[in-house]
C-alpha positions as CSV (number, residue, x, y, z in Angstrom):
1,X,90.7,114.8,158.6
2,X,87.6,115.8,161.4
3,X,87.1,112.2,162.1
4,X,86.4,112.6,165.3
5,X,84.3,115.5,165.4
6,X,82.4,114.3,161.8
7,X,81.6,111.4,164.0
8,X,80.3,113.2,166.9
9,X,78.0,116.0,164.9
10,X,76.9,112.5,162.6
11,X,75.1,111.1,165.7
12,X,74.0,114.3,166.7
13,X,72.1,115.1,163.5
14,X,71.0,111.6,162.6
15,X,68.6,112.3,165.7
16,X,67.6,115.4,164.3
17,X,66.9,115.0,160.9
18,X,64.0,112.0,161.3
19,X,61.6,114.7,163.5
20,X,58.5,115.8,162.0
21,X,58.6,118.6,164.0
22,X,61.6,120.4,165.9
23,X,60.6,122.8,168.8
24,X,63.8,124.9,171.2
25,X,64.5,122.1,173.4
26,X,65.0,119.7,170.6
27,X,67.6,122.7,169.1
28,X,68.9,123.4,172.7
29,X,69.8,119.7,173.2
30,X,71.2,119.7,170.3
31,X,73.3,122.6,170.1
32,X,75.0,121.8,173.4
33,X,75.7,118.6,171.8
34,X,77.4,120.7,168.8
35,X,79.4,122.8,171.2
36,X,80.7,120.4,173.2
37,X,81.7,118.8,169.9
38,X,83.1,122.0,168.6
39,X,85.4,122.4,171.6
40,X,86.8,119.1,171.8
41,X,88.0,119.4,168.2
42,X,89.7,122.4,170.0
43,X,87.8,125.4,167.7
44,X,88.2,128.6,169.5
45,X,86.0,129.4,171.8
46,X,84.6,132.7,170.7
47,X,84.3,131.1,167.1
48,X,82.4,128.2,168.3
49,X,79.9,131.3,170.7
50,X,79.5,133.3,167.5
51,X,78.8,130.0,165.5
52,X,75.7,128.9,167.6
53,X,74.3,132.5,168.2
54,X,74.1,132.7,163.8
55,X,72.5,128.9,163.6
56,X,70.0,129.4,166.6
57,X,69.4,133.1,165.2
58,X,68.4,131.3,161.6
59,X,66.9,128.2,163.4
60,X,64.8,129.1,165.4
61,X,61.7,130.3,164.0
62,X,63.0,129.3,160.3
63,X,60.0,128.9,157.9
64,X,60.4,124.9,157.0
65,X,61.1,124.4,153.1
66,X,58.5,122.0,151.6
67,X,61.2,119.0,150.5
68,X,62.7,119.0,153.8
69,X,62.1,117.9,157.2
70,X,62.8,120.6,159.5
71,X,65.2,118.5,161.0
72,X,67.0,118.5,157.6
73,X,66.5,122.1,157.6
74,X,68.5,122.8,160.6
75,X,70.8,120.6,159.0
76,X,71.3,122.8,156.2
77,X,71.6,125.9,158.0
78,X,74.6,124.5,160.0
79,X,75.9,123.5,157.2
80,X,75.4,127.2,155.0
81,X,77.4,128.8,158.5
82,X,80.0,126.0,158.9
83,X,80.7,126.8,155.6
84,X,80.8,130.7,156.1
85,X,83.0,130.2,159.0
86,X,85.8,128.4,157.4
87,X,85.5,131.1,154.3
88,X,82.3,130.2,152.1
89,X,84.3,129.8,148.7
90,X,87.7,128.5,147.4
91,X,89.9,131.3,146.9
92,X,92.5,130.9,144.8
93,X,95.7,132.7,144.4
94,X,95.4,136.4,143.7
95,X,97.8,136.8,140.6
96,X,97.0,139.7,139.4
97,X,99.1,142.7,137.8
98,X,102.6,142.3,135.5
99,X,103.8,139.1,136.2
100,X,106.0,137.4,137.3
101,X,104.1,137.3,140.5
102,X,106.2,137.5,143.8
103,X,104.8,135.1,146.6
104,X,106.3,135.1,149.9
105,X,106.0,131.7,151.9
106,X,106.4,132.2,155.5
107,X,106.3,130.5,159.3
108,X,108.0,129.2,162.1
109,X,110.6,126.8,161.8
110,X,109.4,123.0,160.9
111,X,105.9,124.0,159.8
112,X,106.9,122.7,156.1
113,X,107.2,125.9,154.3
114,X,110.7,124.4,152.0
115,X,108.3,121.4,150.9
116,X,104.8,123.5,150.6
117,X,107.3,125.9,147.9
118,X,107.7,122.9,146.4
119,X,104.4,121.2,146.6
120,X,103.0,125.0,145.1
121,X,105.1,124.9,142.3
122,X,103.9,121.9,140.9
123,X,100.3,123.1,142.0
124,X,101.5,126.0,139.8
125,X,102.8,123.9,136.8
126,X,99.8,121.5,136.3
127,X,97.9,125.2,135.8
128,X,99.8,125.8,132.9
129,X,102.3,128.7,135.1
130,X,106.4,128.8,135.3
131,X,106.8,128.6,138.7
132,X,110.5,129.7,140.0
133,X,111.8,128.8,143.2
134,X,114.0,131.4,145.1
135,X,115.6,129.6,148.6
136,X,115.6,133.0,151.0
137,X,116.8,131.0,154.0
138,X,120.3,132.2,154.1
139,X,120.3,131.2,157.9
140,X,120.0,127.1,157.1
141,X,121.8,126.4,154.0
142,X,120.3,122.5,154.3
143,X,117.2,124.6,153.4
144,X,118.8,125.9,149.8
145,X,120.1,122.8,149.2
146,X,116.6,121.7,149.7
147,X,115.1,123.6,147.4
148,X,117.2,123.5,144.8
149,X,117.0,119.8,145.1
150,X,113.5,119.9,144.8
151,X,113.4,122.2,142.1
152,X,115.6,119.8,139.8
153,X,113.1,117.0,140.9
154,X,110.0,119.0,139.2
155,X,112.0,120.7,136.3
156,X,111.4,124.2,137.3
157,X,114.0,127.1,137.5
158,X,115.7,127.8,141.1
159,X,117.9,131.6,142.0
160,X,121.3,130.6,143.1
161,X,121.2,132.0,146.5
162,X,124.2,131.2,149.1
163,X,125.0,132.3,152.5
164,X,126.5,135.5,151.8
165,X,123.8,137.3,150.7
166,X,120.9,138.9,152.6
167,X,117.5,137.6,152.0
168,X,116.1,140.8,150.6
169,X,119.0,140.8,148.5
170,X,117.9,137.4,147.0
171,X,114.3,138.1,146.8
172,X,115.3,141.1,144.5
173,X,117.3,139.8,142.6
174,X,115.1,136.7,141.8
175,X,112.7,139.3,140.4
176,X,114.8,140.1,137.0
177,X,116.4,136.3,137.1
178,X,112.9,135.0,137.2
179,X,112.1,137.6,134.1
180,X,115.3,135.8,132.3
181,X,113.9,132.3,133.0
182,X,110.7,133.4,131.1
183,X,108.9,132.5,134.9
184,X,105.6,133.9,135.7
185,X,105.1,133.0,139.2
186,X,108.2,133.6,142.2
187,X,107.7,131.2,144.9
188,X,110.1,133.0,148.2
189,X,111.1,130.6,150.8
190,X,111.8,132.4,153.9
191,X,113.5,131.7,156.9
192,X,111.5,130.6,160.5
193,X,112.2,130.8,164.0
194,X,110.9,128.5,166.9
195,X,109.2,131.5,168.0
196,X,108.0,134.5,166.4
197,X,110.7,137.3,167.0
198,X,111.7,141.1,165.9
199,X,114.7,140.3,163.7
200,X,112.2,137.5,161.6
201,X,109.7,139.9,161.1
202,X,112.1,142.9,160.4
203,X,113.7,140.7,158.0
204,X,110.4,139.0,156.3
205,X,109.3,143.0,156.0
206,X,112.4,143.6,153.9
207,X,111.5,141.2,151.4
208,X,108.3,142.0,150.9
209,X,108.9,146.1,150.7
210,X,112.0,144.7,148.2
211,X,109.2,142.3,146.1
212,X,106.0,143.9,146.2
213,X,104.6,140.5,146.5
214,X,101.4,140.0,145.3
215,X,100.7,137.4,148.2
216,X,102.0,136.5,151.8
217,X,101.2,133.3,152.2
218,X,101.5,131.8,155.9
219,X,102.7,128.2,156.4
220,X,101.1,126.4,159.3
221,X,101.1,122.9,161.2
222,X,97.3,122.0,161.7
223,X,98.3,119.5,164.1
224,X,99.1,122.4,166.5
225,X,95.6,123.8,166.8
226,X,94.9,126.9,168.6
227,X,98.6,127.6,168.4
228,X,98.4,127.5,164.7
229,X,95.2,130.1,165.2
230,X,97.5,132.3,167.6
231,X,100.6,132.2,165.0
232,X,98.1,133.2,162.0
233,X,97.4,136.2,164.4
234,X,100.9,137.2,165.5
235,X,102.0,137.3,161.8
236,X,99.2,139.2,160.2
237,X,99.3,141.8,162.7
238,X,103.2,142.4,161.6
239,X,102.8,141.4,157.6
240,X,99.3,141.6,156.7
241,X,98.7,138.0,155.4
242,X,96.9,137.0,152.0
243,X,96.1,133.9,153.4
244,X,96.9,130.6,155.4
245,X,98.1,126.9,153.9
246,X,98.0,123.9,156.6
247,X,100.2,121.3,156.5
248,X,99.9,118.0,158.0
249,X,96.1,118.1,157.5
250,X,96.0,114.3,157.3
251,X,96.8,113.8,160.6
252,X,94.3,116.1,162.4
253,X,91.6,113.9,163.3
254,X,90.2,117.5,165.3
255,X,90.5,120.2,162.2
256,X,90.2,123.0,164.9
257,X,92.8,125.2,163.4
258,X,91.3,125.1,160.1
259,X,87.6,125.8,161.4
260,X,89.1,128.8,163.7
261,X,91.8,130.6,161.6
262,X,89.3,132.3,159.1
263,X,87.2,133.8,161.8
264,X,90.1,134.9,163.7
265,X,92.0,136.9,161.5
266,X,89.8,137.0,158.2
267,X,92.5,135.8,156.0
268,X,91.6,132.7,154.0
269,X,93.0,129.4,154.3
270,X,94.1,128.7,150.6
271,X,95.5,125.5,150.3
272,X,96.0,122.2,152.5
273,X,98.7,119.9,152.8
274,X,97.3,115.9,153.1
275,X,100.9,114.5,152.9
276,X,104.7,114.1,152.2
277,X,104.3,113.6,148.2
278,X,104.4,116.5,146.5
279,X,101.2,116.0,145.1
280,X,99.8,116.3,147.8
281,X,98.5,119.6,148.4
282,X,95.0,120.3,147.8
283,X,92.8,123.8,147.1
284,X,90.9,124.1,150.3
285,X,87.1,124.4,149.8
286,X,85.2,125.6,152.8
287,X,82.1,124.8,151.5
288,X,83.4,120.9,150.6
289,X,84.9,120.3,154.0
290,X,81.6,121.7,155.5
291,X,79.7,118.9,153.8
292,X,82.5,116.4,154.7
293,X,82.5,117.5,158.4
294,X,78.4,116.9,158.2
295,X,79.0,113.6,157.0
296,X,77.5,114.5,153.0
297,X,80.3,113.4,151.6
298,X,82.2,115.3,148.4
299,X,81.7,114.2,145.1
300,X,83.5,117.1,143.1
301,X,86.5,116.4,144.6
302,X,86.1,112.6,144.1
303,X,85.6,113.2,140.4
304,X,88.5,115.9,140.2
305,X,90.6,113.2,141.6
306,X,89.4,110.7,139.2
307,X,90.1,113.1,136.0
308,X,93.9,113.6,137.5
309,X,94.5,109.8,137.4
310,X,92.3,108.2,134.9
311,X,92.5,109.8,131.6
312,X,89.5,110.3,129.0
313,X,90.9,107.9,126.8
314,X,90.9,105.1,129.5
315,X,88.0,106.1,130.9
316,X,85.8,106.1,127.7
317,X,88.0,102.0,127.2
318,X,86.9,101.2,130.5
319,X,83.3,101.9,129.6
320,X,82.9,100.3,126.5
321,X,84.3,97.4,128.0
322,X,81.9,97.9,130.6
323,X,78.7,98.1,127.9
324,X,80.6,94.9,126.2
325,X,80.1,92.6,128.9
326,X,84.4,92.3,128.5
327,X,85.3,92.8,132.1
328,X,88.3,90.7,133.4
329,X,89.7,89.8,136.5
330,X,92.9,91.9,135.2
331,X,90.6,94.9,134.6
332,X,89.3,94.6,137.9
333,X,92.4,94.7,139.2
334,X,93.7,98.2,136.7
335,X,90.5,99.2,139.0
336,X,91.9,98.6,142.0
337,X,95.0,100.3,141.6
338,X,92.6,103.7,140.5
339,X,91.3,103.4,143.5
340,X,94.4,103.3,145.4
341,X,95.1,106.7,143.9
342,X,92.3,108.3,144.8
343,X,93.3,107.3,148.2
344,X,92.0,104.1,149.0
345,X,88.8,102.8,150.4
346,X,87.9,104.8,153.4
347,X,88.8,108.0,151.4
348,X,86.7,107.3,148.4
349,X,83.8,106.2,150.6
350,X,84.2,109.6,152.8
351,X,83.2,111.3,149.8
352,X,80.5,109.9,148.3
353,X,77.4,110.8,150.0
354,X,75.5,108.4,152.3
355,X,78.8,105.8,152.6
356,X,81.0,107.9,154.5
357,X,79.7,105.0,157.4
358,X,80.1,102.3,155.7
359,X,84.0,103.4,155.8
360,X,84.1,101.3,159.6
361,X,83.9,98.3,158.3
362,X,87.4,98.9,156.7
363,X,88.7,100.5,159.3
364,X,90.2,97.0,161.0
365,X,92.1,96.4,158.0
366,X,94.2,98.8,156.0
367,X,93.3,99.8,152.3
368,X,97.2,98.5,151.8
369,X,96.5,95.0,153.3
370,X,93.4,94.2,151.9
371,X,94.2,95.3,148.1
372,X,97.7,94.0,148.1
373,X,95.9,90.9,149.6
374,X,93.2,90.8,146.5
375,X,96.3,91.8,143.8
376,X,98.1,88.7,144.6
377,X,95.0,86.6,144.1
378,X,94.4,88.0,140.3
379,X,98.6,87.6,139.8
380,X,98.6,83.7,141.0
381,X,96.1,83.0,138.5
382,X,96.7,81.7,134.7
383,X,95.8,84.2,131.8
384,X,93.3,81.8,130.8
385,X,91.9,81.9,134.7
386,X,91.9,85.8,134.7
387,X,89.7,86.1,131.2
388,X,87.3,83.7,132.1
389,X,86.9,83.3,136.0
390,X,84.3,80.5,135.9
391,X,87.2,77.7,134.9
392,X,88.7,78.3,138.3
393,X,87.6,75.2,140.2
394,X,88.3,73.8,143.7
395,X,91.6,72.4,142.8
396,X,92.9,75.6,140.8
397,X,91.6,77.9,144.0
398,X,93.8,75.7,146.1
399,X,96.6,76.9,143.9
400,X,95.6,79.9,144.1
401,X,95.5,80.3,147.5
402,X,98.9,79.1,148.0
403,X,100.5,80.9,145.5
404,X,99.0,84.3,146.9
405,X,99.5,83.3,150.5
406,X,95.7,83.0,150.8
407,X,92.9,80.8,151.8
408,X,90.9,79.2,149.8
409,X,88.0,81.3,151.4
410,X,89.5,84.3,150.3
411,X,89.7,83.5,146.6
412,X,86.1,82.2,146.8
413,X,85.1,85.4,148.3
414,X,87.4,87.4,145.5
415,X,85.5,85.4,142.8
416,X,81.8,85.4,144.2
417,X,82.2,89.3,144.5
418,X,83.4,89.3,140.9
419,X,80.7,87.3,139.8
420,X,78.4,90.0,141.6
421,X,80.1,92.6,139.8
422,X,79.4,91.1,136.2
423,X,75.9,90.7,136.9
424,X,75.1,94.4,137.8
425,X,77.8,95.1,134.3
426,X,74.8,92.9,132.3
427,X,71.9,94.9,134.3
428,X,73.4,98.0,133.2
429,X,74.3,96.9,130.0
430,X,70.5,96.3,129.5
431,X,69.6,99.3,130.7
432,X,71.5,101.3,128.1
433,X,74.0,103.3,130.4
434,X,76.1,103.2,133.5
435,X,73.0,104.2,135.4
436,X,72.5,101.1,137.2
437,X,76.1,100.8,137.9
438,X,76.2,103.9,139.7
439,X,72.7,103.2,141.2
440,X,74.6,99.9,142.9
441,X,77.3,102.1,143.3
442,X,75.5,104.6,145.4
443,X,73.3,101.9,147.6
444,X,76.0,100.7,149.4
445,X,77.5,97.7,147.4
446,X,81.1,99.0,147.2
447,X,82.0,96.7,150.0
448,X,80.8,93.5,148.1
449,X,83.4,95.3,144.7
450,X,86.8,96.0,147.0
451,X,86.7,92.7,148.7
452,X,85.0,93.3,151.9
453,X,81.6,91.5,151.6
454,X,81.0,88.6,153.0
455,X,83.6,88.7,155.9
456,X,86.6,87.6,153.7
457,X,88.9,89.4,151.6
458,X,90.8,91.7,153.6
459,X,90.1,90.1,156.8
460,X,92.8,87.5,157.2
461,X,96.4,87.9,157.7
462,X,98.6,86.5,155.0
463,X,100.7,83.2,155.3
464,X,104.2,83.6,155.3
């Protein structure tokens, strides 16, 4: 997500923020630099105008703060109204009232509104609701048979709607079926044209005088840009949207829809779809992506990611091993596989502050590749070889390296990074806390711990 433009306001800032002093021209030069960067990741034009007029309005002029340069405070204050313009705050869904709480999905056809239903009821469910699932798209029965598949997937409740009956018919009766279930939350598929049309909105204003629904929730494709901007429009003039979820988010490298739709039509963008899993939908945080665009990386969402995939009790093993000196070849590997949850390499390094660079030098070679690469290593080796790595000699690296469909220069590479690892586990053992490991951590060393130090690990294509 923003790659390209993160990469273009990076440069731009990194020659700001070393000036001692910062006069217009400096912020002129630079804020044509920042439109021009604004407009290629194709945010609206008037957005991007009202943007620059609020920064050079606070820039300009701006009393410096003592800690910072005032190149790092002009920083800041594109950063404060980045975040302002995608929506300042998470906002979450507005469930308020008797329950159970009607929510209306809706869209134009293909924008993923079936799986988003989907992807929001387990959203729902890990929040301790009872989400129920009501298929209102009586117009494609592949879309009820959809649902109701992916209701049975995620164990939640789903109306048994069918062809015959009208989809304000459905939603209402879903209401008192929903009650029944013992539901709290009803998540409302709706039907979706190629175009927006009379008879779809006519229809979509049926349900929601017939549910009262708490929210209307539009469903849009990020990867179509300002068209996703002008649809948000069209649809809130007609329904009066609660808010915005993007789909497809992981495969806008511009993110223009998603820094436009709030200043277009003041609705919020709730959530964000980063892929096909149904886990994968994410609360969007304007003020996160603001710091992710700026290249200052994200580390509450790193650490929420961490907490749904490592548990407390693992966690708390992991570091008394750690603080034991009793870390194994196997454990790195457990830690390799974490990592792969939390999205691989690049994504990890993208959010922690000051390495979000440092995520080129994996770019060549997939997170995939390169840990699949380094898993085969640890699984060729002997249960003797993977508790105590120093017994590996020439000979048994040879091995090694055939059995993984390696070179022998990648096993020595795996092992001298390991052997890197266990001495800053001894420093920080000394030290009395995972201080210094996070120290080493946050100086740039995670290339050396995944494999990529040294010019070996992931570099090489595998024998077949």
């Amino acid at each position: 997500m923003f790659d390209k433009l993160s990469d273009r306001l990076s440069d731009v800032f990194r020659k700001l923020s070393g000036r001692t002093a910062v006069n217009e021209a400096d912020l002129k030069e630079s804020f044509r630099a920042v439109r021009l960067a604004l407009l290629e990741a194709d945010v609206n034009y008037k957005v991007v105008k009202d943007f620059l007029i609020a920064v050079g309005e606070k820039a300009i002029g701006q009393e410096i703060l003592k800690s910072l340069t005032p190149g790092q405070q002009v920083i800041n204050i594109v950063y404060e109204e980045l975040a302002e313009m995608m929506g300042s705050q998470f906002q979450d869904l507005a469930l308020t009232g008797s329950p159970p709480w009607p929510i209306m999905l809706v869209g134009l056809q293909g924008s993923g509104k079936t799986t988003t239903a989907g992807k929001l009821a387990l959203y729902l469910k890990k929040k301790g609701h009872r989400p129920y699932l009501v298929p209102a798209d009586v117009a494609r029965p592949a879309a009820i048979d959809q649902l109701t598949k992916l209701a049975g997937d995620l164990g939640v409740p789903v109306y048994p709607s069918t062809t015959g009956m009208s989809p304000a018919d459905i939603a209402k009766a879903s209401l008192a079926a929903a009650g029944e279930a013992g539901s709290d939350v009803i998540l409302i598929d709706t039907a979706g044209r190629l175009s927006i049309d009379q008879p779809l909105m006519a229809e979509l204003g049926d349900i929601k005088a017939a549910t009262n629904s708490v929210e209307v929730l539009l469903v849009a494709d990020a990867m179509t840009g300002q068209e996703a901007v002008n649809i948000a429009s069209d649809f809130n003039k007609k329904l009066s949207l609660t808010g915005v979820i993007l789909t497809k988010m992981e495969g806008d490298a511009r993110g223009g829809a998603a820094m436009s739709i709030k200043a277009i039509t003041d609705k919020p963008i709730k959530f964000i779809g980063v892929g096909e899993k149904l886990e994968a939908l994410e609360p969007f945080h304007p003020d996160r992506m603001a710091s992710l665009i700026l290249g200052m990386g994200d580390l509450l969402s790193l650490i929420e990611r961490a907490k749904e995939h490592v548990s407390e009790e693992e966690s708390l093993k992991m570091n008394n091993q750690l603080m034991k000196g009793n870390f194994t070849l196997d454990d790195f590997k457990k830690q390799l596989s974490t990592l792969g949850k939390l999205g691989g390499v690049q994504a990890v390094l993208s959010l922690i502050p000051g390495l979000g660079r440092l995520k080129k030098m994996h770019e060549a070679h997939p997170d995939t590749q390169m840990m699949s690469q380094l898993s085969a290593m640890i699984d060729s080796m002997t249960i003797e070889e993977r508790r105590d790595h120093t017994i590996i000699d020439p000979s048994r690296r040879k091995r090694i390296a055939k059995g993984s469909g390696t070179t022998v220069a990648d096993v020595n590479n795996l092992l001298k990074n390991f052997a890197d690892i266990l001495k800053v586990i001894k420093q920080t053992s000394r030290a009395g806390g995972l201080d210094a490991l996070q120290r080493h951590f946050m100086s740039g060393n995670i290339g050396a711990m995944v494999g990529g130090g040294g010019g070996g690990g992931g570099g090489r294509k595998r024998r077949r």
